[in-house]
C-alpha positions in Angstrom: 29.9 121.8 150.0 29.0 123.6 153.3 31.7 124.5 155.4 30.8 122.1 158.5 30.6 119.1 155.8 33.4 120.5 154.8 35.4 120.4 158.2 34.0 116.8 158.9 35.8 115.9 155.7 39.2 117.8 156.6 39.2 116.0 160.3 38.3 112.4 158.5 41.0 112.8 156.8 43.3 114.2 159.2 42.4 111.3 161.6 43.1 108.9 159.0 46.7 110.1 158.0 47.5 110.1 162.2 46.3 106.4 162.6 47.9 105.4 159.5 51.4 106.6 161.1 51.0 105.0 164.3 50.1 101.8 162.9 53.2 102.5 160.6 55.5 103.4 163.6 53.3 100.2 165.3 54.2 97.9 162.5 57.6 98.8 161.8 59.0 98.2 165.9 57.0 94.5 165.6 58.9 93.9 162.1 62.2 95.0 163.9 61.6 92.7 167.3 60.4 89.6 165.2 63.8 90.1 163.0 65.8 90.6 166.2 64.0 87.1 168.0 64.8 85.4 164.5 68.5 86.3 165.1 69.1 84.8 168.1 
């Protein structure tokens, strides 16, 4: 493995953990508005 296949690998990866937390952090605050609409 070459070092710019490499760095293409690291940054996939990287990118992927980042939009895996916002779309954590994303589906958490709908979870928590649907539960507080449910309430009332």
């Amino acid at each position: 493995m070459t070092y710019l296949t490499a760095l293409i690998v690291a940054s996939l990866i990287l990118m992927v953990i980042v939009l895996w937390s916002i779309a954590e952090l994303v589906f958490e605050s709908r979870k928590e508005k649907s539960l507080n609409s449910k309430r009332v």
